[in-house]
C-alpha positions as CSV (number, residue, x, y, z in Angstrom):
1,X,-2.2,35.3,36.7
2,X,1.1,36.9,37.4
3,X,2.9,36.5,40.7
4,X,0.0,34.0,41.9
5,X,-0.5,30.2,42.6
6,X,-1.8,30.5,39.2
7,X,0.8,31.8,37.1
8,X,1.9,29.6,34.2
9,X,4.8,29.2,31.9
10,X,3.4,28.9,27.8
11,X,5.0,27.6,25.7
12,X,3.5,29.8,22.4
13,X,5.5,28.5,19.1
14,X,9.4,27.6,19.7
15,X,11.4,25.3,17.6
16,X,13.5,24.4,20.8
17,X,13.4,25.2,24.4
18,X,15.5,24.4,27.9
19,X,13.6,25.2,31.2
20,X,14.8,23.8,34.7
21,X,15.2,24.4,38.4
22,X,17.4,24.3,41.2
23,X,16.9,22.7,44.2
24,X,19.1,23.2,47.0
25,X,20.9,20.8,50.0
26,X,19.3,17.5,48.0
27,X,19.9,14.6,50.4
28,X,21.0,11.1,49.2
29,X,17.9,9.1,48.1
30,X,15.9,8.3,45.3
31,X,13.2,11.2,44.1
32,X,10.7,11.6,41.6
33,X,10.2,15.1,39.3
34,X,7.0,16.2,38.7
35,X,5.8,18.4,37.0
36,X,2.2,20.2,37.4
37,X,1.5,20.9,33.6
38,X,-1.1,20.9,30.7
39,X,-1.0,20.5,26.8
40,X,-3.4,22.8,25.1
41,X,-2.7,21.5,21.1
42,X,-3.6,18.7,19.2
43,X,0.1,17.7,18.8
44,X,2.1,16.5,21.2
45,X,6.0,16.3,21.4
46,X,9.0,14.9,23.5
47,X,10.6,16.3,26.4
48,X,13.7,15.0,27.5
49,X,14.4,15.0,31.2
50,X,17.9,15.7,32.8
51,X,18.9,14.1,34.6
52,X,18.4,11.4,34.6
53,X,18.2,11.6,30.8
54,X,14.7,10.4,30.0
55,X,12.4,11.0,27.2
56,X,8.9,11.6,28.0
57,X,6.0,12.3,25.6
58,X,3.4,15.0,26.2
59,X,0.8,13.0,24.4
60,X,1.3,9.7,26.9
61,X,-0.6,11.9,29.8
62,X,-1.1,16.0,29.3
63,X,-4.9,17.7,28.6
64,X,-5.7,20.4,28.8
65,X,-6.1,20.8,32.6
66,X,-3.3,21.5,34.8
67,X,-2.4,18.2,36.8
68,X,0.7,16.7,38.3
69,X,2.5,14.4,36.0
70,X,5.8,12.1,37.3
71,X,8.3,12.3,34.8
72,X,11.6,11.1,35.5
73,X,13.0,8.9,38.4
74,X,16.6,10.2,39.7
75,X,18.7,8.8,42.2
76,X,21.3,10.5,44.3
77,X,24.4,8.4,45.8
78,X,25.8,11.3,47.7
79,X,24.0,14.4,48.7
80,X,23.9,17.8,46.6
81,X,24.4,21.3,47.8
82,X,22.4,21.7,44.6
83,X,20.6,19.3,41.9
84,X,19.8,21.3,38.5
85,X,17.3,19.6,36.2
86,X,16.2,20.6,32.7
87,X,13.4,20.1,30.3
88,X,14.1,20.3,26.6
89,X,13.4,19.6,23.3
90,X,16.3,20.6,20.4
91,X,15.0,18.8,17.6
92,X,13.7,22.3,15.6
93,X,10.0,21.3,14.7
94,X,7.7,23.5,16.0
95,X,6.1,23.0,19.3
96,X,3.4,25.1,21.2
97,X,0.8,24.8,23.9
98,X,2.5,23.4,26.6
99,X,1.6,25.2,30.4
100,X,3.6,24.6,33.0
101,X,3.1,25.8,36.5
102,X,5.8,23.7,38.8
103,X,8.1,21.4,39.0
104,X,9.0,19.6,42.0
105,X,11.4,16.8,43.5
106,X,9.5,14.5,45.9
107,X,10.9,12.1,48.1
């Protein structure tokens, strides 16, 4: 559903991909990254999370519905004017089905 609460990234059949977002005057504090997402296939893959340079695994939680998900733990000493984070996988097996609708820093 395109341009509404309901519009979703798919992921169809990559061998790699990088997606991330910026957030903007980050204070000092510890945060978690979610993500509201959902795994349509029967195989699952690894994400890695940066920062803070985690890996986490599609299979340990996705279904098929879209719910929030914590996936990474990062921890700011000094405020940012901006924090970037990506999601990623480079390893060149084939991955598909993942759906991702946000991802979000929460104090």
């Amino acid at each position: 559903h395109k341009g509404t609460d309901d519009e979703v990234l798919v992921l169809r059949n990559v061998c790699w991909f990088q997606v991330g977002a910026s957030f903007a005057q980050v204070p000092a504090g510890k945060f978690r990254l979610v993500l509201e997402a959902a795994h349509t296939c029967m195989s699952g893959f690894e994400i890695r999370v940066e920062p803070p340079g985690d890996t986490w695994n599609t299979d340990d939680a996705l279904t098929g519905s879209i719910e929030e998900h914590e996936v990474a733990q990062i921890e700011l000493e000094e405020p940012r004017d901006e924090l970037r984070v990506w999601l990623l996988n480079t390893t060149g097996n084939w991955k598909q089905g993942l759906q991702l609708r946000a991802i979000s820093l929460v104090p």
